[in-house]
Jmol script that loads the backbone (N, CA, C; Angstrom):
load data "model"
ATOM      1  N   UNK A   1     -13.917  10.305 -14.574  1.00  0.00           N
ATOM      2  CA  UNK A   1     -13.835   9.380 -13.470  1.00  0.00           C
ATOM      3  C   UNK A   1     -12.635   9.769 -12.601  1.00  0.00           C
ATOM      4  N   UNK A   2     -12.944   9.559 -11.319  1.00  0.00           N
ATOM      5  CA  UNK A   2     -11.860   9.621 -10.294  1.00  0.00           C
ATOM      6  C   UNK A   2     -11.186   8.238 -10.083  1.00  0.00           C
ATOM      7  N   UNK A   3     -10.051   8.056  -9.904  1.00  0.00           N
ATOM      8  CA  UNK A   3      -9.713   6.847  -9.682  1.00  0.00           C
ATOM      9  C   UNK A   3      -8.366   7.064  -8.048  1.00  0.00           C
ATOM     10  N   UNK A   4      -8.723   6.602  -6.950  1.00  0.00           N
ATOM     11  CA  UNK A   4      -8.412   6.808  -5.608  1.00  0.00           C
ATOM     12  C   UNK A   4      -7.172   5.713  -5.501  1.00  0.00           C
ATOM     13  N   UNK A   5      -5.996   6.252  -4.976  1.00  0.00           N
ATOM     14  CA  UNK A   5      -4.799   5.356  -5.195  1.00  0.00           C
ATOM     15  C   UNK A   5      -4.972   3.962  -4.211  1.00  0.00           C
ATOM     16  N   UNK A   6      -3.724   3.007  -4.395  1.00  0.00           N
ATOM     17  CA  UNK A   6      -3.885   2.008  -3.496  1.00  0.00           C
ATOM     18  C   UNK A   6      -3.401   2.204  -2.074  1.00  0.00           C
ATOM     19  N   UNK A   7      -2.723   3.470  -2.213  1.00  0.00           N
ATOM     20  CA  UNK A   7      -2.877   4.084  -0.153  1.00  0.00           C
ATOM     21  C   UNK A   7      -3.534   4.715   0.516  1.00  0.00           C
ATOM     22  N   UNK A   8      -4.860   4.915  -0.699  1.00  0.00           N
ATOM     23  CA  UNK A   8      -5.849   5.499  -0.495  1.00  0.00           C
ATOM     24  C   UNK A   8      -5.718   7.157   0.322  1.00  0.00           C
ATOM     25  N   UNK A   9      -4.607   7.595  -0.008  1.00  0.00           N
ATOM     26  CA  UNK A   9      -4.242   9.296   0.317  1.00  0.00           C
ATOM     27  C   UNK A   9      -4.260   9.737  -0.698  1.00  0.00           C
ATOM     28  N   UNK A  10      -4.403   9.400  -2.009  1.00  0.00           N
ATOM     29  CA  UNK A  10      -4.677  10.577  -3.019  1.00  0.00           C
ATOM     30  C   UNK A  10      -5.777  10.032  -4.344  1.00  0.00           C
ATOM     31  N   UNK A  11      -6.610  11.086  -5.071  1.00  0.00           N
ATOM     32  CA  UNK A  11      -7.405  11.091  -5.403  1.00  0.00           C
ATOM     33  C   UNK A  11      -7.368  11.287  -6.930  1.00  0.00           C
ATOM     34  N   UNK A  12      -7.220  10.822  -7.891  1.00  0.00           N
ATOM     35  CA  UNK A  12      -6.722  11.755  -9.526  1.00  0.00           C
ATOM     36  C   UNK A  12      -7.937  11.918 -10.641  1.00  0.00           C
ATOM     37  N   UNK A  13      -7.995  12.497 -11.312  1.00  0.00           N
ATOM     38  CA  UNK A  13      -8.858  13.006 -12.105  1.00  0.00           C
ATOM     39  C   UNK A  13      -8.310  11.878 -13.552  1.00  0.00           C
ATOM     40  N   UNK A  14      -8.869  11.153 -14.121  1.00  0.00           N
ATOM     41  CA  UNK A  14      -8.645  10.399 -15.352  1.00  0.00           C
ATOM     42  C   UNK A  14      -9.023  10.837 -16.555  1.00  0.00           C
ATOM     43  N   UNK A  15      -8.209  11.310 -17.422  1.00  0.00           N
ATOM     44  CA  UNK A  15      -8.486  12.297 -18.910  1.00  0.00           C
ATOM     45  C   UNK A  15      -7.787  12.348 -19.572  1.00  0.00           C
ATOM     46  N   UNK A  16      -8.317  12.661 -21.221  1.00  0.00           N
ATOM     47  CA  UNK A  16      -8.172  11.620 -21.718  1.00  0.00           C
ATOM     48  C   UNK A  16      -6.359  12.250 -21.701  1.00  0.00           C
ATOM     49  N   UNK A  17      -5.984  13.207 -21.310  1.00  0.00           N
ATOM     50  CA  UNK A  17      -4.364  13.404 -21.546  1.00  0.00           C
ATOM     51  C   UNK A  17      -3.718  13.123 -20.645  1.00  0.00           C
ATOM     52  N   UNK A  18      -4.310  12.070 -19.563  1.00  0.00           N
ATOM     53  CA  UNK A  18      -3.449  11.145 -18.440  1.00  0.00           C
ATOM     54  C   UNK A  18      -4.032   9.778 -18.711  1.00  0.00           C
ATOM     55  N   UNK A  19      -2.820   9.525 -19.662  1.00  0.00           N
ATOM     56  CA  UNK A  19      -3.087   7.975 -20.276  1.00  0.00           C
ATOM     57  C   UNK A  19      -2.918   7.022 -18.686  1.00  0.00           C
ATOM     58  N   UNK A  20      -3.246   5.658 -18.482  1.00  0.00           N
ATOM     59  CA  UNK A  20      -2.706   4.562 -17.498  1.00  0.00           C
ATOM     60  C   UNK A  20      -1.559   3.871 -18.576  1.00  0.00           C
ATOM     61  N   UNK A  21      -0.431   4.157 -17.526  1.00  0.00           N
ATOM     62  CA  UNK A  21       0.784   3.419 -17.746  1.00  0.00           C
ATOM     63  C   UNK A  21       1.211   2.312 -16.976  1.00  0.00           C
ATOM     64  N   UNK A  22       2.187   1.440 -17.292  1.00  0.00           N
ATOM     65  CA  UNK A  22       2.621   0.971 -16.329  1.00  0.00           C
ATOM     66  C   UNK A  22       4.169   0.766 -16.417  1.00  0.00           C
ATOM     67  N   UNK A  23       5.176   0.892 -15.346  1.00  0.00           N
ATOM     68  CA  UNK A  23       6.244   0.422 -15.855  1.00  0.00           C
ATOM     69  C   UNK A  23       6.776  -0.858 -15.179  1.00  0.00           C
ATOM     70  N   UNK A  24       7.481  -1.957 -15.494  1.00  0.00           N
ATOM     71  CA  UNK A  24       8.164  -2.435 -14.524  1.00  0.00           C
ATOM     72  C   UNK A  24       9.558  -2.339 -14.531  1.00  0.00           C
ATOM     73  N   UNK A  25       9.809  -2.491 -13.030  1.00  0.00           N
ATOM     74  CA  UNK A  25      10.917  -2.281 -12.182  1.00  0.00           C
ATOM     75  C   UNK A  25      11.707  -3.394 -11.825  1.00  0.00           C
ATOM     76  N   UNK A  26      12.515  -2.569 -12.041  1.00  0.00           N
ATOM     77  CA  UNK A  26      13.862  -4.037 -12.592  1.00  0.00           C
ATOM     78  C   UNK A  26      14.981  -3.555 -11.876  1.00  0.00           C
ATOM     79  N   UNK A  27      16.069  -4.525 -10.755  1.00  0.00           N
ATOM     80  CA  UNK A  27      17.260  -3.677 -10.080  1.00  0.00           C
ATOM     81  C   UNK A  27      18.502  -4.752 -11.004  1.00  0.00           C
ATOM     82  N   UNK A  28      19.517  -4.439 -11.263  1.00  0.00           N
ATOM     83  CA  UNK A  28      20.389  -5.394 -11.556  1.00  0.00           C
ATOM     84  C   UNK A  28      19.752  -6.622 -12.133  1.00  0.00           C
ATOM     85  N   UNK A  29      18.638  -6.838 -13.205  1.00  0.00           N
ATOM     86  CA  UNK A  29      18.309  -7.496 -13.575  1.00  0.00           C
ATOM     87  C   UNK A  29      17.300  -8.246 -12.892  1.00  0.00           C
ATOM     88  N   UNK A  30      16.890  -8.016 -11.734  1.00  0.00           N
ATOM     89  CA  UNK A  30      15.645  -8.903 -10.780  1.00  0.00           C
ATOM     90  C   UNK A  30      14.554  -8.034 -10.814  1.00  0.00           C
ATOM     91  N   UNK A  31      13.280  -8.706 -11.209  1.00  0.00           N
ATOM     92  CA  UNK A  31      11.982  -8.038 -11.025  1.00  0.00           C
ATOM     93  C   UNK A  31      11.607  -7.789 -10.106  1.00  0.00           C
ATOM     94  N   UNK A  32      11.306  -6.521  -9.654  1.00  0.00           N
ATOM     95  CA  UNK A  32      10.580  -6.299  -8.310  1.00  0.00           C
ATOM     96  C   UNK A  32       8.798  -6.117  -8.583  1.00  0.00           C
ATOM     97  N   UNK A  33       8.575  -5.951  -9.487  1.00  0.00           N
ATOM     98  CA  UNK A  33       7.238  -5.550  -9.539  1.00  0.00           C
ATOM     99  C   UNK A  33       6.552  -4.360 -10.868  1.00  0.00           C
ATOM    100  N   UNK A  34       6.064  -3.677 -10.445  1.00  0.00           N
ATOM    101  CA  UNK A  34       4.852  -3.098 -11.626  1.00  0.00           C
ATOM    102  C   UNK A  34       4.491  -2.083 -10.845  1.00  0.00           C
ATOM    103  N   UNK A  35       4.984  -0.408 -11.126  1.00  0.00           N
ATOM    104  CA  UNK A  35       4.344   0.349 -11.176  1.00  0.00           C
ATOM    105  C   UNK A  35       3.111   0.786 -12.096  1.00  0.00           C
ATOM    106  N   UNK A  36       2.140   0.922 -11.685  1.00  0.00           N
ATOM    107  CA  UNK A  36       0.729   1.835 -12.263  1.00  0.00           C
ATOM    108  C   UNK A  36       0.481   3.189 -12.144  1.00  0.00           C
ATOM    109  N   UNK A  37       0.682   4.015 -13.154  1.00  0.00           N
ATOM    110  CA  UNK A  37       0.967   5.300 -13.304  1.00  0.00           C
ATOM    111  C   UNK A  37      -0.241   6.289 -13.733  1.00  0.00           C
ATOM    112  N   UNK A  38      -0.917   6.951 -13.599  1.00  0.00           N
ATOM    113  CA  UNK A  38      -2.012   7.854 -13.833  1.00  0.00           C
ATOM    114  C   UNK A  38      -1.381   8.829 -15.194  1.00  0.00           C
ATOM    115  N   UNK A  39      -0.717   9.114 -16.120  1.00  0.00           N
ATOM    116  CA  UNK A  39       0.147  10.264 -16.564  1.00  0.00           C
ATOM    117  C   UNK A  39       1.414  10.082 -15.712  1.00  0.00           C
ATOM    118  N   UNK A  40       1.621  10.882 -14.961  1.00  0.00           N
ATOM    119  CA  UNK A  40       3.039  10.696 -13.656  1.00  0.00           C
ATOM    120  C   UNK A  40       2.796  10.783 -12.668  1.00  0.00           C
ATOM    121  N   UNK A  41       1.573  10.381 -12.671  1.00  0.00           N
ATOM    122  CA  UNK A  41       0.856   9.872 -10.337  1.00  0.00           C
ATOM    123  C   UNK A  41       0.837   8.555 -10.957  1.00  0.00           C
ATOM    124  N   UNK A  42       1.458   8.156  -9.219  1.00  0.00           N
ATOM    125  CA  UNK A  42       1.904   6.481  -9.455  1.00  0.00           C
ATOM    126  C   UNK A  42       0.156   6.325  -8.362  1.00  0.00           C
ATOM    127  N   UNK A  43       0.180   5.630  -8.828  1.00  0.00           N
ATOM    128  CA  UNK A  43      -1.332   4.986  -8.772  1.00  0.00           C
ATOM    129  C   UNK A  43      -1.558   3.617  -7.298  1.00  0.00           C
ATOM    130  N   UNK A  44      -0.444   3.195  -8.075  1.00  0.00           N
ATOM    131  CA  UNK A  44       0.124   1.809  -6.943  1.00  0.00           C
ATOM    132  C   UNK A  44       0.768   0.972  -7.504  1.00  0.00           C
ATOM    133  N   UNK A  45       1.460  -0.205  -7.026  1.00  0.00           N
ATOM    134  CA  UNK A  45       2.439  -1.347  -7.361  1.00  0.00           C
ATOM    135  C   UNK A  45       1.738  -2.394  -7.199  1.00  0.00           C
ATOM    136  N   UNK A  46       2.342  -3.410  -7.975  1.00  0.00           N
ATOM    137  CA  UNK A  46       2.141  -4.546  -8.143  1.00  0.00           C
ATOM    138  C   UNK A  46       2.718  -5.837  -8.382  1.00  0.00           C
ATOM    139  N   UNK A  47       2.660  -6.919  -7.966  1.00  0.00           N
ATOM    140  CA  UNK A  47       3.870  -8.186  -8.068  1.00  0.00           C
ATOM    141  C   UNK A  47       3.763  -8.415  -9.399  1.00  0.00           C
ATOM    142  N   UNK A  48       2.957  -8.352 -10.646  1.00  0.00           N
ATOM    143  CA  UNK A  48       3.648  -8.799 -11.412  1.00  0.00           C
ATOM    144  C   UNK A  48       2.594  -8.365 -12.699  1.00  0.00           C
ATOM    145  N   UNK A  49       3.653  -8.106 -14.125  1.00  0.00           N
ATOM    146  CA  UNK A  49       2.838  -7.362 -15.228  1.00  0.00           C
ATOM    147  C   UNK A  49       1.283  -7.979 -15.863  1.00  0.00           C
ATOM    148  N   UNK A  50       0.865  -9.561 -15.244  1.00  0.00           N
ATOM    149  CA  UNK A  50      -0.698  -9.579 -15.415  1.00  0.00           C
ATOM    150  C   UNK A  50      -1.328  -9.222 -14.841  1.00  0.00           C
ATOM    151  N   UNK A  51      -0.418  -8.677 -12.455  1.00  0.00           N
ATOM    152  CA  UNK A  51      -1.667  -8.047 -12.581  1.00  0.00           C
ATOM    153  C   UNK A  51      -1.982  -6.799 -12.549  1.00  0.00           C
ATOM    154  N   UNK A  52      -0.951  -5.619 -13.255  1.00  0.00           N
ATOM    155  CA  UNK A  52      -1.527  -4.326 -13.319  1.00  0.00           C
ATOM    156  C   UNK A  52      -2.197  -4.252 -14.777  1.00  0.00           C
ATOM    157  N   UNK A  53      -1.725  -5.673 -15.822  1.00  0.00           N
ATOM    158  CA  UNK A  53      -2.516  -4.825 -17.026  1.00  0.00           C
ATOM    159  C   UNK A  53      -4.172  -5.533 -17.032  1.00  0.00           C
ATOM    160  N   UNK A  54      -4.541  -6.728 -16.029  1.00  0.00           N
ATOM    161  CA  UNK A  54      -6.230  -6.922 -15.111  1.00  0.00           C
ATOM    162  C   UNK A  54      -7.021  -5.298 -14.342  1.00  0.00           C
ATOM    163  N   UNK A  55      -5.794  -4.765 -13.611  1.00  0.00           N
ATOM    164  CA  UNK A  55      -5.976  -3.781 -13.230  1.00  0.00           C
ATOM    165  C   UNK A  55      -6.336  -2.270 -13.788  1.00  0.00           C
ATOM    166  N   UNK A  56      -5.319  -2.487 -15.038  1.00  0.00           N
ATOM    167  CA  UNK A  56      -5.894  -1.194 -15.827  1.00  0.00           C
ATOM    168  C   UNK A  56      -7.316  -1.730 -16.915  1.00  0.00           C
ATOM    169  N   UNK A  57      -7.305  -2.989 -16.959  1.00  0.00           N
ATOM    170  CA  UNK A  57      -8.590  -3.310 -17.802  1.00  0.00           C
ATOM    171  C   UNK A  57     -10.305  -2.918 -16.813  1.00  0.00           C
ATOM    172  N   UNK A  58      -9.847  -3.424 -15.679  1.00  0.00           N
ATOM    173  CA  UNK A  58     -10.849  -2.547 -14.385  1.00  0.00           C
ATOM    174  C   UNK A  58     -10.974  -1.393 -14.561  1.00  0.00           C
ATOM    175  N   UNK A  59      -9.809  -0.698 -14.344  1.00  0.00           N
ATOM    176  CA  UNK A  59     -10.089   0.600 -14.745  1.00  0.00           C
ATOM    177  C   UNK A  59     -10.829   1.437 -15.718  1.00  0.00           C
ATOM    178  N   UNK A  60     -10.473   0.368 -16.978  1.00  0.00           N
ATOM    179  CA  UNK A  60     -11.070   1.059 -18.329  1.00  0.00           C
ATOM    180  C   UNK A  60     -12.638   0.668 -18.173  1.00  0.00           C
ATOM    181  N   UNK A  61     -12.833  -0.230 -17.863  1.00  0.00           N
ATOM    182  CA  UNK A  61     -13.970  -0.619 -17.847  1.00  0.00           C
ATOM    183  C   UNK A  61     -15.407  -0.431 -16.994  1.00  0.00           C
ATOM    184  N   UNK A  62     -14.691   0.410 -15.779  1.00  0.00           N
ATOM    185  CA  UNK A  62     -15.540   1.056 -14.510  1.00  0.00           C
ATOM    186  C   UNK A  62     -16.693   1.944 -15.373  1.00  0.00           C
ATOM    187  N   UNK A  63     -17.686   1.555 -14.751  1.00  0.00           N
ATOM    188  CA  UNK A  63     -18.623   2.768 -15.061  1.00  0.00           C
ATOM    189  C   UNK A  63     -19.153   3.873 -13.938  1.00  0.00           C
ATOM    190  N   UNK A  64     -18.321   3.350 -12.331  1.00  0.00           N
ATOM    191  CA  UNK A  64     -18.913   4.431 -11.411  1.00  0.00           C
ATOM    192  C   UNK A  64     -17.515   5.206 -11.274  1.00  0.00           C
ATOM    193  N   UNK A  65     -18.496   6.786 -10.516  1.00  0.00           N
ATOM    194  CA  UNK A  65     -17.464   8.205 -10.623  1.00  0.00           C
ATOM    195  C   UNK A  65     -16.192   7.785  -9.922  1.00  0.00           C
ATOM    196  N   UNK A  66     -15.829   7.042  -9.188  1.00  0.00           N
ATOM    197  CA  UNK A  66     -14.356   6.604  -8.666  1.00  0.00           C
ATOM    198  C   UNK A  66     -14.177   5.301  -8.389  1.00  0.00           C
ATOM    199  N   UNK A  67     -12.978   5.068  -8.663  1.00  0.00           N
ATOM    200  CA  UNK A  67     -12.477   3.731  -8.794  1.00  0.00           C
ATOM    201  C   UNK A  67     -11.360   3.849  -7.473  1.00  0.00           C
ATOM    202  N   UNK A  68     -11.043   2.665  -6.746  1.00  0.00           N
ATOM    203  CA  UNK A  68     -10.355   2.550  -5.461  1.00  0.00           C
ATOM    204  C   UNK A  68      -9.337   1.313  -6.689  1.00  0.00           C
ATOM    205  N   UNK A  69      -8.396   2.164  -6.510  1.00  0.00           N
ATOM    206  CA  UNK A  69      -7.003   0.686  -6.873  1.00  0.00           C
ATOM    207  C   UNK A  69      -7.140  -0.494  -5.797  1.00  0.00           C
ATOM    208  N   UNK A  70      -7.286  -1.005  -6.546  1.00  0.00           N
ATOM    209  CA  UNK A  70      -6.843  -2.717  -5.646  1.00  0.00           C
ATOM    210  C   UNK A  70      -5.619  -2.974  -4.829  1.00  0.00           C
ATOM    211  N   UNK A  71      -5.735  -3.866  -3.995  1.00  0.00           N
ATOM    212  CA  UNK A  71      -4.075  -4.148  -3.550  1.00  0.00           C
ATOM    213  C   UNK A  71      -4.093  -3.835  -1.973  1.00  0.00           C
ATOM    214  N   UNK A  72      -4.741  -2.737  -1.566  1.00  0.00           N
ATOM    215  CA  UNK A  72      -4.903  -2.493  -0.602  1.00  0.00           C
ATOM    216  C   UNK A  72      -5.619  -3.175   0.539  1.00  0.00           C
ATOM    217  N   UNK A  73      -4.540  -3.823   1.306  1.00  0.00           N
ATOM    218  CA  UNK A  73      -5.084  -4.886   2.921  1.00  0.00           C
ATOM    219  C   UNK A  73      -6.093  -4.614   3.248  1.00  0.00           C
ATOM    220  N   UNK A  74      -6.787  -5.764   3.439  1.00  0.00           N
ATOM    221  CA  UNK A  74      -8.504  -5.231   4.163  1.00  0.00           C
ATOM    222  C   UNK A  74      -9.207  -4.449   3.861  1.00  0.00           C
ATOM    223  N   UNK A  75      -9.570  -4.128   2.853  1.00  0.00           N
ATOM    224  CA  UNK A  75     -10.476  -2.906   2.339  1.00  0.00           C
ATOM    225  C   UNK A  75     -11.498  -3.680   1.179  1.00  0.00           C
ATOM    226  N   UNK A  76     -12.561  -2.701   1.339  1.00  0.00           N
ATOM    227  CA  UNK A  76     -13.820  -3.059   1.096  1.00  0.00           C
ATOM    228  C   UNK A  76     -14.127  -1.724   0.390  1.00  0.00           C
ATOM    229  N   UNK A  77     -13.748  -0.846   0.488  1.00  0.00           N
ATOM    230  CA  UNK A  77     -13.712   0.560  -0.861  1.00  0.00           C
ATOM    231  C   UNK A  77     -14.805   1.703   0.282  1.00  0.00           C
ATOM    232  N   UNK A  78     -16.019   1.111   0.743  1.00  0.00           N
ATOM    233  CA  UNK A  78     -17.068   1.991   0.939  1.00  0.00           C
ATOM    234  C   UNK A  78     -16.405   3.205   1.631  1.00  0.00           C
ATOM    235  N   UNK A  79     -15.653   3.076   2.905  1.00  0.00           N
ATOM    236  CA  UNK A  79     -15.933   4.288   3.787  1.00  0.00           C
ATOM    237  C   UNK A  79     -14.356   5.451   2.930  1.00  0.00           C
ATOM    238  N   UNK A  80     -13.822   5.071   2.522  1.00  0.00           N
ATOM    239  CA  UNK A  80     -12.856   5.861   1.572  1.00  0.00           C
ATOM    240  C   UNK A  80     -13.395   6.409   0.715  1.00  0.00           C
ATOM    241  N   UNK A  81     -13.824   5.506  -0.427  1.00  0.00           N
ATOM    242  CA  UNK A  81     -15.209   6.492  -1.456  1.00  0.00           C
ATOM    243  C   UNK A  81     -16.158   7.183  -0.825  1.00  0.00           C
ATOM    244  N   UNK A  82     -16.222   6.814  -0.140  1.00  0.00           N
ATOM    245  CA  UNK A  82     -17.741   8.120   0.861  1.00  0.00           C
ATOM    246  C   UNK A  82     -16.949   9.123   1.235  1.00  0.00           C
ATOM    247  N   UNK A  83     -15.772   8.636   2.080  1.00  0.00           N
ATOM    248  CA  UNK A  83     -14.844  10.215   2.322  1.00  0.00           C
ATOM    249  C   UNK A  83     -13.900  10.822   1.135  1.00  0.00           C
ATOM    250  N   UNK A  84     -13.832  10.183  -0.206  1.00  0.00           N
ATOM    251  CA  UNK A  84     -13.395  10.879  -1.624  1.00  0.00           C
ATOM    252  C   UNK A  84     -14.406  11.552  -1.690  1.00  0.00           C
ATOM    253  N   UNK A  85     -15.484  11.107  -1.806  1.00  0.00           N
ATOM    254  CA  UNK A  85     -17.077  12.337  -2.277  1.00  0.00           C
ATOM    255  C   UNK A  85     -16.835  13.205  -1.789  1.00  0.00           C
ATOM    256  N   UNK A  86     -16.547  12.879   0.099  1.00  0.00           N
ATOM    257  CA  UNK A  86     -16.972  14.279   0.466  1.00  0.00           C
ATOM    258  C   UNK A  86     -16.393  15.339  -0.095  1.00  0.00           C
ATOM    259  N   UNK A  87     -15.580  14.688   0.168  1.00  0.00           N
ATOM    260  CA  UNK A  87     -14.005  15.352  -0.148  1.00  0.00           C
ATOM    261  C   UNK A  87     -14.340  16.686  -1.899  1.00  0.00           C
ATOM    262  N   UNK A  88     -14.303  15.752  -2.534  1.00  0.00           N
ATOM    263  CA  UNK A  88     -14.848  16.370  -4.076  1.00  0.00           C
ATOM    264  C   UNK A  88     -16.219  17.354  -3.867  1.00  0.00           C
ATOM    265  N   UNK A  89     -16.982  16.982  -2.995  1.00  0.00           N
ATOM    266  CA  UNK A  89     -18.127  17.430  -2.955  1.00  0.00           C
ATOM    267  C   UNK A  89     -18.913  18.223  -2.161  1.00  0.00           C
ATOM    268  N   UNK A  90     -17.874  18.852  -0.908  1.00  0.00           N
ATOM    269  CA  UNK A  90     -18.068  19.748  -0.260  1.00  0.00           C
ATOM    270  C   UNK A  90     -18.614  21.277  -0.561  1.00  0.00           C
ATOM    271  N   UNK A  91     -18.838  21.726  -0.036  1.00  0.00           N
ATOM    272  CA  UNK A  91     -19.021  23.310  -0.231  1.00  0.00           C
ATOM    273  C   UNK A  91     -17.943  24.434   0.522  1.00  0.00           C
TER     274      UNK A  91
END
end "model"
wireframe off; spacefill off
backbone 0.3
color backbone group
């Protein structure tokens, strides 16, 4: 499975030796949020650790060839996954 980040500029291959991580991010003791990590491609952020580990349960659980991270304003997935295909699927 492909799984397409939440800025939708990059594209990663999911196997099985790029586990989903997540870390959170902490400054002087204040939470900022939840990185989601591919192996060491950050995937996208998140406000808070229920919802990247909802997010990686999506993930695990997808059964089509690419997954679009969530999070991303106004988006509806189609015309990004159509231009990931091409993208993968050119000649």
């Amino acid at each position: 499975m492909y799984i397409l980040n939440q800025d939708r500029d990059q594209l990663f291959f999911k196997s099985a030796n790029k586990p989903l991580l997540w870390h959170e991010v902490f400054n002087n003791g204040v939470f900022y949020g939840c990185s989601l990590l591919l192996g060491k491609d950050l995937l996208g952020t998140f406000d808070s650790t229920e919802e990247v580990i909802k997010e990686v349960e999506q993930i695990n659980s997808c059964k089509e060839e690419i997954y679009a991270v969530s999070g991303y304003s106004d988006y509806d997935g189609r015309e990004d996954i159509e231009r990931a295909l091409y993208k993968l699927y050119r000649f």
